[in-house]
C-alpha positions as CSV (number, residue, x, y, z in Angstrom):
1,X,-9.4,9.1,16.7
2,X,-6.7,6.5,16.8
3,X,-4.2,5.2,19.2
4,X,-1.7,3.3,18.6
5,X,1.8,1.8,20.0
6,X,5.0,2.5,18.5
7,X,8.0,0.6,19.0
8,X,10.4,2.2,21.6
9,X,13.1,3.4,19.1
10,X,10.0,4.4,16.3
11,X,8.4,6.9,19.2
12,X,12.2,8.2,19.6
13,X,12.3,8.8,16.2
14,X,9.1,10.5,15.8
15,X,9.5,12.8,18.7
16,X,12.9,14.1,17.8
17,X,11.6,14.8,14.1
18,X,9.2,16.7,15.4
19,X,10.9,18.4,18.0
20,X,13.4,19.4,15.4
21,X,10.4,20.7,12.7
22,X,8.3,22.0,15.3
23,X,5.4,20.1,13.6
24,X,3.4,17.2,15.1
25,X,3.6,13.9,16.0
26,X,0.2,13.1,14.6
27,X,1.2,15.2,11.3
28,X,4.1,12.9,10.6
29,X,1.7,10.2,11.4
30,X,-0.8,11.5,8.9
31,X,1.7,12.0,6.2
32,X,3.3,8.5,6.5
33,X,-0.4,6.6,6.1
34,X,-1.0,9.3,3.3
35,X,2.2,8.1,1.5
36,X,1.8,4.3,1.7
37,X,-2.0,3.8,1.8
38,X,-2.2,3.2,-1.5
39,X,0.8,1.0,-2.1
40,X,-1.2,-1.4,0.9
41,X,-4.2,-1.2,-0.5
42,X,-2.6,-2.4,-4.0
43,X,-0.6,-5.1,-2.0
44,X,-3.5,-6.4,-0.4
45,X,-5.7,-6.4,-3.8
46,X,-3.0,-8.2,-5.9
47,X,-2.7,-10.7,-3.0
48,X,-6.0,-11.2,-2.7
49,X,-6.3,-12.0,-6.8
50,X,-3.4,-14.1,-6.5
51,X,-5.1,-16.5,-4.5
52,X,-8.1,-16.9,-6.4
53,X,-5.8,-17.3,-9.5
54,X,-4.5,-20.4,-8.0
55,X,-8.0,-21.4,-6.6
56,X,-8.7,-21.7,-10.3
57,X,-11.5,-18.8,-9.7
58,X,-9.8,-16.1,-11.7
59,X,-9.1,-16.0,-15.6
60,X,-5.2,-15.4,-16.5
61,X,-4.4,-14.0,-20.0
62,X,-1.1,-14.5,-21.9
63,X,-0.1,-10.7,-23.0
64,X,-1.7,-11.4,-27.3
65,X,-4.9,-12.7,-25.2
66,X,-5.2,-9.6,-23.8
67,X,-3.9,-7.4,-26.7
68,X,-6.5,-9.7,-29.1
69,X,-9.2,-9.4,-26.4
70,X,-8.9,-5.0,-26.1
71,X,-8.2,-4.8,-29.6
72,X,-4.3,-3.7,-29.8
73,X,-3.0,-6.2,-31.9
74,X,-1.3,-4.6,-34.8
């Protein structure tokens, strides 16, 4: 179960959607977490990587360091 508060003009929103589809609120809710989850969970990765790059704690590669390193070079 979760609760949460919606911004006055958000909850309009959300009603009227789904008084119009005759589905939900917590459907459209669903949905929308469905559809960005994943682009957060990348966000918050590459943010987190970013930081230890310029902590020095995490090893950059120029592109033919990588390509030499997986064995792509042609």
């Amino acid at each position: 179960m979760l609760a949460i508060r919606l911004p006055d003009e958000l909850e309009k929103r959300l009603n009227a959607l789904a008084r119009r589809t005759g589905r939900t609120k917590s459907y459209y809710v669903r949905e929308a977490l469905f559809n960005q989850i994943d682009d957060l969970e990348d966000y918050y990765l590459g943010m987190e990587t970013l930081e230890r790059i310029r902590k020095g704690e995490e090893a950059v590669y120029s592109e033919s360091e990588a390509r030499r390193e997986l064995g792509l070079e042609d």
